[in-house]
C-alpha positions as CSV (number, residue, x, y, z in Angstrom):
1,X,61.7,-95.7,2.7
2,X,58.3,-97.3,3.3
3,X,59.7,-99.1,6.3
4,X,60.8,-95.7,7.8
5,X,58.0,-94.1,7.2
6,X,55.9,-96.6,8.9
7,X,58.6,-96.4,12.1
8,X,58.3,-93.1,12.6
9,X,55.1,-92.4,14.2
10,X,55.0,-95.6,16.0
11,X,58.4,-93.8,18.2
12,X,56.4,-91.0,18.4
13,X,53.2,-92.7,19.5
14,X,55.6,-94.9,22.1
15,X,56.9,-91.4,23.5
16,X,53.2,-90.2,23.8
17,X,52.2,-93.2,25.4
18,X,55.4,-92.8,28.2
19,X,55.0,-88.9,28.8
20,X,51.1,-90.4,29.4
21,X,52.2,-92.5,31.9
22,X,54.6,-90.3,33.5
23,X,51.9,-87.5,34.2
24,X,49.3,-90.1,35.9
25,X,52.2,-91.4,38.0
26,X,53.6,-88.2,39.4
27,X,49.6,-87.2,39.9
28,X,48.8,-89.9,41.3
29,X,51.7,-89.8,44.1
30,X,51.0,-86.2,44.6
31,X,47.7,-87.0,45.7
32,X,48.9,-89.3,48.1
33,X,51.3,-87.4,49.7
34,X,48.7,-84.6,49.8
35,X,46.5,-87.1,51.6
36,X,49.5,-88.3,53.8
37,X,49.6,-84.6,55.1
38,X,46.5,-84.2,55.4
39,X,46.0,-87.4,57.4
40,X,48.6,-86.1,59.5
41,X,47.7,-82.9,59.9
42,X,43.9,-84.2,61.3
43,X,45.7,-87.1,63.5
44,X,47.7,-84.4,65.1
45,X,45.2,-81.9,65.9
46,X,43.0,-84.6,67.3
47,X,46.0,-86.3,69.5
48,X,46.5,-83.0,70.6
49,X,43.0,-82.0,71.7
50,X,41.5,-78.9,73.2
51,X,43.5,-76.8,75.3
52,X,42.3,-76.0,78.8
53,X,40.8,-72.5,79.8
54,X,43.8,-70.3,80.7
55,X,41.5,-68.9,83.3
56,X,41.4,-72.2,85.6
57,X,42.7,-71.9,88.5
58,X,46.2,-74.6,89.0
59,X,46.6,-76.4,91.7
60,X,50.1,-75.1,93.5
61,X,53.1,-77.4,94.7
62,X,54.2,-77.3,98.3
63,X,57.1,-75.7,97.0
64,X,55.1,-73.0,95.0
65,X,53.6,-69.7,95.5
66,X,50.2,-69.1,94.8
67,X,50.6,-65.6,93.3
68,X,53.2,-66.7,91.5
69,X,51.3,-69.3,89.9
70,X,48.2,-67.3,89.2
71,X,50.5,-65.1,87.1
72,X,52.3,-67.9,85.2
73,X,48.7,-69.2,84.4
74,X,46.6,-66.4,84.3
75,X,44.3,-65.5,80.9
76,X,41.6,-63.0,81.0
77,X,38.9,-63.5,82.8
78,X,35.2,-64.1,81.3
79,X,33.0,-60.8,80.7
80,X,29.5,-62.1,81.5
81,X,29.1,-63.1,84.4
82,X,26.4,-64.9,84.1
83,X,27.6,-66.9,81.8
84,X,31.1,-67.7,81.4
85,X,32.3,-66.4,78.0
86,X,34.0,-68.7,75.1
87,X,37.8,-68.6,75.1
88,X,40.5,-68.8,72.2
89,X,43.4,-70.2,73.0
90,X,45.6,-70.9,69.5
91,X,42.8,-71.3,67.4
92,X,40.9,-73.8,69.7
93,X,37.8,-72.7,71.2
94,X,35.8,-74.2,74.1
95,X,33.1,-72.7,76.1
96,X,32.6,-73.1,80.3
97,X,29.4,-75.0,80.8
98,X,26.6,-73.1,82.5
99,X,27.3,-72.9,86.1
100,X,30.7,-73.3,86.1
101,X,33.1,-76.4,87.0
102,X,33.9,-78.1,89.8
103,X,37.8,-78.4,91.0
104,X,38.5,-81.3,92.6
105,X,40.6,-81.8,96.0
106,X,43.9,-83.2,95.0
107,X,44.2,-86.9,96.3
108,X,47.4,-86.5,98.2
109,X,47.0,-82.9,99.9
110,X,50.3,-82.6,101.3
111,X,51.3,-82.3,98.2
112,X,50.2,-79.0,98.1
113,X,50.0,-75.8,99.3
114,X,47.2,-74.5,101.5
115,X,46.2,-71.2,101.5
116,X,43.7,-69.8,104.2
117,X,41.5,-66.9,103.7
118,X,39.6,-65.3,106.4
119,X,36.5,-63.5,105.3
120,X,36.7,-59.8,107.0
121,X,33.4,-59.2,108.3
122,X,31.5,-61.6,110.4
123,X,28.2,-62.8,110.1
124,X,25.0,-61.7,112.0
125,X,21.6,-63.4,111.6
126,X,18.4,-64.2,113.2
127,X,17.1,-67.9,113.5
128,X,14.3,-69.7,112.1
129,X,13.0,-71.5,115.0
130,X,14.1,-69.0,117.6
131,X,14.2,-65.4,118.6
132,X,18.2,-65.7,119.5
133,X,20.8,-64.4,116.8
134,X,24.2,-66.5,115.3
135,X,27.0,-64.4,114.7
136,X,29.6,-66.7,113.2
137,X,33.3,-65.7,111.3
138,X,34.3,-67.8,108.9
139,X,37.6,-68.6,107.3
140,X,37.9,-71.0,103.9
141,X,40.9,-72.8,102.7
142,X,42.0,-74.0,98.6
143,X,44.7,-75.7,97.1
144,X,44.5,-73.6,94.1
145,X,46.0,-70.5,93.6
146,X,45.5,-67.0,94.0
147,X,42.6,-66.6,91.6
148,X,40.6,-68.3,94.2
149,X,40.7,-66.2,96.8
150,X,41.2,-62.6,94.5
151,X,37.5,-64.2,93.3
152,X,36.4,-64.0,96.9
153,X,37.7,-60.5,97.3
154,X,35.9,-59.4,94.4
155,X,32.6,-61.1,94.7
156,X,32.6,-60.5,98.6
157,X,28.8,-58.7,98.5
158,X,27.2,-61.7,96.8
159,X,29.0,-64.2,99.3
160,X,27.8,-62.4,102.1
161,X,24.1,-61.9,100.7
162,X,23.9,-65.6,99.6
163,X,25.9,-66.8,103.5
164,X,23.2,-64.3,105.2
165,X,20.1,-65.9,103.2
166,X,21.6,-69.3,104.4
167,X,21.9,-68.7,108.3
168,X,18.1,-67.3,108.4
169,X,17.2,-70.9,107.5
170,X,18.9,-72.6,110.0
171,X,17.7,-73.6,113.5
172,X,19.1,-73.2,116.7
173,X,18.8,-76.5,117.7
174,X,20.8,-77.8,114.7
175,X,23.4,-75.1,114.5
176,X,23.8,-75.3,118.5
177,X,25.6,-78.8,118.1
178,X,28.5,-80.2,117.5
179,X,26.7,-82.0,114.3
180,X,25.0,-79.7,113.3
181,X,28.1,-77.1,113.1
182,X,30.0,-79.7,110.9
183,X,26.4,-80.5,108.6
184,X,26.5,-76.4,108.1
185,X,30.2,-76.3,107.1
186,X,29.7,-78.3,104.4
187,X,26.7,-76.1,103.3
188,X,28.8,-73.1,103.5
189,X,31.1,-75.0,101.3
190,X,29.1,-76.0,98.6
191,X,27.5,-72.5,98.6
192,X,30.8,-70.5,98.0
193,X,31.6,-72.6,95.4
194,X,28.5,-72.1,93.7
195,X,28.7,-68.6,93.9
196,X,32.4,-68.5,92.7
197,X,31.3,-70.6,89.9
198,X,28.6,-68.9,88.6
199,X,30.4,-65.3,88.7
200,X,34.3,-66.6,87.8
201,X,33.3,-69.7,85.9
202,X,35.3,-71.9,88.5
203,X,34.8,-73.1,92.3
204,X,38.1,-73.9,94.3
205,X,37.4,-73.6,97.9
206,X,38.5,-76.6,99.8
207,X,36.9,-76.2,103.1
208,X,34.9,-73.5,105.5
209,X,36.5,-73.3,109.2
210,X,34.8,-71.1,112.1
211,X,37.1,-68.7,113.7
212,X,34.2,-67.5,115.9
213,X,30.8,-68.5,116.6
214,X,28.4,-67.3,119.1
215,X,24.4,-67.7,119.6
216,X,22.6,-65.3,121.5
């Protein structure tokens, strides 16, 4: 009987000890799988990365329409214009850097598809060095779609305002050659752009072409 006795609690203590065991081995895997997801969860967000701005403009395939493209793409444009609002796309948010961004030319151009846009309304201004006027028309080309040139629809008033402050500044004697034509394309260029990006959050315009330039 003494022998029994003395058995007893030892299988008891031997079940205690196993159940023990047990409960620190399934704990211990559950926090490792919980890690494992987690782990997995933080690798996938980060190999994923910030989505881009639905309100950039795409670049459109030979193939492809501008407008049509502008509507696959399109998001809603920022509020405050003078500085381009945060966006939320799918929980990720990113904000436009002050003054906007830069869109590059494509590489291989014929790639894509050119749009031309002719600005309605020439251009009358006086001089600097010269009482003689330059009334010039200009026309502007992008290889992104539609939103570029809707911008330039809407912000028309500021275009012409900032193209106007920029012809008083030129001189005749530049502007009159064949130089000097090409050196104030590429200001007219860069200018658009700024404006577009600092009222739309993006640039776009490829290229400024003169459809009509007199001096007087």
């Amino acid at each position: 009987m003494s022998d029994e006795a003395e058995a007893a609690p030892n299988k008891k203590g031997g079940k205690g000890k196993m159940i023990l065991i047990l409960l620190i081995v399934l704990v211990v895997c559950g926090a490792g799988a919980a890690g494992g997801l987690y782990a997995a969860g933080a690798f996938g967000h980060a190999a994923e990365g910030p989505k881009e701005d639905p309100n950039k403009p795409r670049l459109v395939l030979a193939d492809e329409d501008p407008e049509a493209v502008a509507a696959k793409y399109s998001g809603t444009p920022a509020k405050d214009d003078s500085e381009p609002a945060a966006h939320t796309e799918a929980g990720v948010g990113f904000k436009l850097p002050k003054g906007g961004v830069d869109l590059p030319r494509p590489a291989n151009v014929a790639a894509y598809h050119a749009t031309y846009y002719q600005i309605p309304i020439p251009f009358t201004s006086n001089l600097i060095d010269t009482d003689s006027f330059a009334q010039i028309s200009i026309a502007v080309s992008t290889y992104y779609d539609a939103r570029v040139t809707a911008a330039l629809k809407t912000h028309e008033m500021a275009l012409r305002s900032a193209i106007l402050l920029l012809l008083a500044q030129e001189a005749e004697t530049v502007i009159a050659t064949p130089q000097g034509k090409q050196q104030l394309q590429a200001k007219l260029t860069k200018l658009i752009n700024k404006i577009l990006k600092e009222n739309t959050g993006y640039g776009g315009i490829d290229n400024v072409y003169f459809t009509n330039f007199v001096i007087q």
